[in-house]
C-alpha positions as CSV (number, residue, x, y, z in Angstrom):
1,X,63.3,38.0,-17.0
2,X,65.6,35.7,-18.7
3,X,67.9,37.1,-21.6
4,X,68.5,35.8,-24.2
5,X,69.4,38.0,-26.8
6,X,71.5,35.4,-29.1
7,X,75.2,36.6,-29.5
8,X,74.8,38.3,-33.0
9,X,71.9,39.9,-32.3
10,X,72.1,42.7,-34.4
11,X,72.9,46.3,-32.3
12,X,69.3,47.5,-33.5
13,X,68.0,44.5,-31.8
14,X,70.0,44.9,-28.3
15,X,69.2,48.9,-28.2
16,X,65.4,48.2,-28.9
17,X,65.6,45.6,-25.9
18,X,67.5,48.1,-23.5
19,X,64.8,51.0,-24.3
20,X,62.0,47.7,-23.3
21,X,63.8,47.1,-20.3
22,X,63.7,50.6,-19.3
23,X,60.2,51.2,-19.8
24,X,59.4,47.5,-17.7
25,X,61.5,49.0,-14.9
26,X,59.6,52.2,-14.9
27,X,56.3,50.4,-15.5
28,X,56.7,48.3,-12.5
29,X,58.1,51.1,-10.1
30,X,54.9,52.8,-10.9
31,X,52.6,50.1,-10.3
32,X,49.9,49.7,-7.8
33,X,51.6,46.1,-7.0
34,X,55.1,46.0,-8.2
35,X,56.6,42.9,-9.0
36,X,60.6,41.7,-7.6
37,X,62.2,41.8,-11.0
38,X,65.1,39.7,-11.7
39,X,67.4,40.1,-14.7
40,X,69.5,36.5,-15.2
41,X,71.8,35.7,-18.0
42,X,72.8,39.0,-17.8
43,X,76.4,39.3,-17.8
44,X,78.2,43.0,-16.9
45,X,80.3,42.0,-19.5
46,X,77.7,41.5,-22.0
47,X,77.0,43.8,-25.1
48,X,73.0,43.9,-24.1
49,X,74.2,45.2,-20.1
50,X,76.7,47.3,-21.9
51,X,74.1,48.7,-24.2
52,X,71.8,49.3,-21.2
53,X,74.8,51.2,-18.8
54,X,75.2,53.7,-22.2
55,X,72.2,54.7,-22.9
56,X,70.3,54.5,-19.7
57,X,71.6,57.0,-16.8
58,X,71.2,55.2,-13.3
59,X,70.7,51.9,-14.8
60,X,73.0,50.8,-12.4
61,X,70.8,52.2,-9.5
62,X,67.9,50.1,-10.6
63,X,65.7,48.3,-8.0
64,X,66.0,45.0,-9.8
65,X,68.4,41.9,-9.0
66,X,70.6,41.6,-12.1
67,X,72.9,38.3,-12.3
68,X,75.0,36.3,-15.1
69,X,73.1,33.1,-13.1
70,X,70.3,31.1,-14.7
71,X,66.6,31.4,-13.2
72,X,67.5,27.2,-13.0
73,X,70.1,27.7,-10.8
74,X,68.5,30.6,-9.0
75,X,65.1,29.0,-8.2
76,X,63.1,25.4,-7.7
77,X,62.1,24.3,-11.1
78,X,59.4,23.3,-10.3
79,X,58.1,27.2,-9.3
80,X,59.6,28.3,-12.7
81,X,57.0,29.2,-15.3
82,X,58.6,30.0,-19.0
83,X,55.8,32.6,-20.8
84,X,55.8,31.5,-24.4
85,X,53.0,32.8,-26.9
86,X,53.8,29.6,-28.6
87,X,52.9,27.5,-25.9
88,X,50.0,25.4,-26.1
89,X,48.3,25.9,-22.6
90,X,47.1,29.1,-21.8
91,X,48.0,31.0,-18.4
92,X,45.1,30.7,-16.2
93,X,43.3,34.1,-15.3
94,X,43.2,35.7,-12.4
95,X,45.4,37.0,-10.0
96,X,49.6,35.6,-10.4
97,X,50.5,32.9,-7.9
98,X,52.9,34.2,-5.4
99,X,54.6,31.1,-5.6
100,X,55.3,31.4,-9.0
101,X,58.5,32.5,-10.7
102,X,57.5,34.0,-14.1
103,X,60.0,33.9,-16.7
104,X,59.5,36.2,-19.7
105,X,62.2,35.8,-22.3
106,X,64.1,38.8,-23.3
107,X,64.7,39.1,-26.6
108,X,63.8,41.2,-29.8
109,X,63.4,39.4,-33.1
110,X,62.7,41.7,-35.8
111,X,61.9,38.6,-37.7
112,X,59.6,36.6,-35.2
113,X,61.0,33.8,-35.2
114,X,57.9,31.0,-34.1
115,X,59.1,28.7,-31.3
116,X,62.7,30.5,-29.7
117,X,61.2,31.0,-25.8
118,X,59.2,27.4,-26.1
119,X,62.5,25.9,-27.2
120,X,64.2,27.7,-24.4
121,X,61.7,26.6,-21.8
122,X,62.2,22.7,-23.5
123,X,65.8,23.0,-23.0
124,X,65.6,24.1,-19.0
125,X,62.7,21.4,-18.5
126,X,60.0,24.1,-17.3
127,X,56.7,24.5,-17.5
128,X,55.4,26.7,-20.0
129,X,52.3,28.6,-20.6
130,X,51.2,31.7,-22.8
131,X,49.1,34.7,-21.9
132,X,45.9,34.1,-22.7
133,X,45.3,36.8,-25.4
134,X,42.9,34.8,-27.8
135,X,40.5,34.0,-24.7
136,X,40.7,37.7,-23.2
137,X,41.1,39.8,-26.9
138,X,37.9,39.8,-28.9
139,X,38.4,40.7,-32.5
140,X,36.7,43.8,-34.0
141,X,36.2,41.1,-37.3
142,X,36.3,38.1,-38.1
143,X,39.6,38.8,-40.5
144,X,41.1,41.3,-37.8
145,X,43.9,39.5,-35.8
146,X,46.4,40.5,-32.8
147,X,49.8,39.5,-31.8
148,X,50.4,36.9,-29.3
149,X,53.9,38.5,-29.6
150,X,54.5,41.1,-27.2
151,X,57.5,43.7,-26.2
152,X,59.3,42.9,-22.9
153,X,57.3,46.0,-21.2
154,X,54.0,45.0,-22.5
């Protein structure tokens, strides 16, 4: 997981993305297959880490590789793949590639703003790919829709 809460990111903003973070680590401690989560671009002297020592007891303790250091300079680029729901090609279904390193950008935007992970995933040179919620979701009708736009824990 990338951060990338932008530096004014409102403080409603950076306490909705600690509570996310929270329930992700929880989610994936419980899972049936739990994944190696790693936090970059998250500095201990950032407000988001901050935010996340406050109001989460043992965060600290948790089982997941937290680091100021880009994913770029962590891993191969070319095994880095930027998840975007405004990315044109779809993530292909089935099981994940275990050598793939799956970036999900952290970041709340009460206003949705269209294109801020694809941009981000343009800037680092990566490959980039949505979830593919249109092919897998079926509509209930035909003026029903869903968002591409998920929490972090989702």
């Amino acid at each position: 997981m990338c951060m990338i809460a932008r530096k004014h990111s409102a403080r409603k903003e950076l306490n909705k993305l600690s509570s996310q973070l929270r329930r992700l680590y929880g989610s994936n401690r419980h899972s049936e297959k739990p994944l190696h989560l790693f936090f970059t671009n998250f500095s201990p002297s950032g407000r988001l880490y901050n935010m996340c020592i406050t109001k989460h007891e043992g965060f600290k303790d948790y089982l997941i590789d937290m680091t100021a250091e880009s994913h770029t300079d962590m891993f191969a680029r070319e095994s880095l793949l930027y998840l975007s729901p405004d990315a044109s090609n779809a993530l292909n279904q089935g099981p994940l590639n275990p050598d793939t390193v799956y970036i999900i950008g952290g970041l709340v935007d009460e206003t949705v703003r269209k294109n801020v992970s694809l941009e981000r995933a343009d800037e680092d040179a990566l490959n980039c790919a949505r979830l593919p919620i249109d092919e897998c979701l079926q509509r209930h009708s035909s003026r029903g829709s869903h968002s591409k736009v998920l929490t972090v824990n989702q």
